[in-house]
C-alpha positions, 0 to 999 in steps of 0.5 A: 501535487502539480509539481510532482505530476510536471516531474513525471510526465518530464521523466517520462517525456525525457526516458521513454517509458518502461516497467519498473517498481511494485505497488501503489498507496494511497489514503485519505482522512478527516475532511476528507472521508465521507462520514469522517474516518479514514480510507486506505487502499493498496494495489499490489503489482509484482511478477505474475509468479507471486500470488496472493491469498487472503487470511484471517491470522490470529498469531500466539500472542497478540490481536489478529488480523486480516492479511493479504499474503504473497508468495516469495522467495522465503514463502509467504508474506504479509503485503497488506493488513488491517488488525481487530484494533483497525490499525492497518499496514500496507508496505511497498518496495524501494524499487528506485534502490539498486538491487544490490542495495535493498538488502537488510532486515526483514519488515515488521508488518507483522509485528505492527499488526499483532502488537499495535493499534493505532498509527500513534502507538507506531509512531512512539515506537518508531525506532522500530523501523530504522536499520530494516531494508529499504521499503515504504510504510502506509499506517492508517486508523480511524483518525490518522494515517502516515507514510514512513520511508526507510531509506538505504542504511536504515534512517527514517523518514515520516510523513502522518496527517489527521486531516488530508491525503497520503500517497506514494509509489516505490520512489523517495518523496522526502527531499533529505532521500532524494539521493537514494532513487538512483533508478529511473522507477518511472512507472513509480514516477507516473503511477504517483502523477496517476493517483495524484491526479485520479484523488484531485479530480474526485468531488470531496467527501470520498467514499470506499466505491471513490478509491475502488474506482481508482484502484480500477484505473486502466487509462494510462497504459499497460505499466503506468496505470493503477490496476497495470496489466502488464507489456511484458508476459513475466513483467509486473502487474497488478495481482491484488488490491485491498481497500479498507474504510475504518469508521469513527464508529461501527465495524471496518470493511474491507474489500478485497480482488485477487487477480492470481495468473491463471485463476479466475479473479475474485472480489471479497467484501468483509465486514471486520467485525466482532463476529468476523475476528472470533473465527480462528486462523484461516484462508479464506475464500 
């Protein structure tokens, strides 16, 4: 963890900074979690025109899920997830990569979130993951999380803990992918110091409240901290988070913010269970 905080402030130090990448993930398991289980959040960053909204999907075939959706190129799609099971999904781009490289399949967040219910059961399968485009995977349930880092050409990389803390930003962390971060990313370098740094500093156990209040960060300037607002009017910032604590036992919670340009933000708290999942297939306010 120091020696990635010493690489970024080099980077930064050497470069100057500036804007680049999307999102930050980070979560927690074990030890680690008040009352055991797991902690996983996401904050979602990307230009102002991609908004956001919250569903509850219940898909033809499979379990549903609660998704955080964001609006691009080819309509909407799923950014972050947790389904009925507690398998949750968050996903982050490669903005390291040129551009011209991160083309390739889509994701598979989907079918993760209506096909699986544990980061186990994904990770046996994990042949599903090679040859789809660029992108960052955080998986999470009640016992174990895991990053997976799908590089250009589709080879895998994975990283899963049961007891410990997973974080990642939009740049490689495993050394054999060194090579593929041919951008500078240097918010992505400097938002990974943050949260490295932000996680040491809490007292063990963590708690829900303890990563919303990471999720909040502001101290580190317009494009480098957590929550980024922003130096450039149609630059990234961040437009949502989605926090989630997966219990040994009992219901999951999610607690979610939209900060849609333009409209008024809003924070939803939710308790994932029985109830919740027997409502159909909707937006939800």
């Amino acid at each position: 963890m120091i020696r990635r905080c010493l690489a970024a402030l080099l980077a930064l130090a050497l470069l100057g900074a500036a804007p680049a990448g999307a999102c930050t993930l980070w979560a927690a398991v074990g030890s680690q979690v008040a009352g055991g289980g797991t902690l996983a959040a996401k904050n979602r960053d990307w230009n102002p025109a991609s908004i956001g909204r919250l569903e509850r999907v219940r898909p033809a075939q499979g379990m549903a899920y609660l998704a955080l959706m964001a609006l691009g190129k080819k309509g909407w799609g799923v950014r972050a997830g947790v389904n009925q099971a507690g398998l949750t999904v968050f996903s982050a781009s490669a903005s390291a990569v040129p551009k011209d490289q991160r083309g390739g399949p889509p994701g598979v967040s989907r079918r993760l979130l209506a096909g699986f219910s544990s980061v186990q059961a994904v990770l046996e399968h994990r042949r599903m993951f090679e040859g789809l485009a660029p992108r960052f995977y955080l998986l999470a349930d009640a016992r174990q999380i895991a990053v997976v880092e799908v590089a250009p050409g589709g080879a895998v990389k994975i990283a899963s803990t049961r007891d410990g803390l997973l974080t990642h930003t939009n740049h490689y962390l495993s050394p054999e992918f060194a090579a593929f971060n041919q951008r500078p990313a240097l918010s992505s370098h400097a938002r990974l110091a943050r949260v490295d740094a932000l996680a040491a500093a809490l007292k063990r156990p963590l708690s829900l409240a303890m990563f919303q209040k990471i999720s909040e960060d502001r101290a580190n300037g317009l494009d480098n901290s957590l929550w980024r607002t922003g130096s450039k009017p149609k630059g990234a910032r961040t437009l949502a988070s989605f926090l989630v604590r997966l219990p040994l036992r009992g219901a999951p919670e999610a607690w979610v913010t939209l900060a849609n340009p333009g409209q008024a933000q809003r924070r939803v708290k939710l308790i994932l269970d029985e109830k919740f999942w027997k409502g159909p297939s909707s937006h939800l306010p």
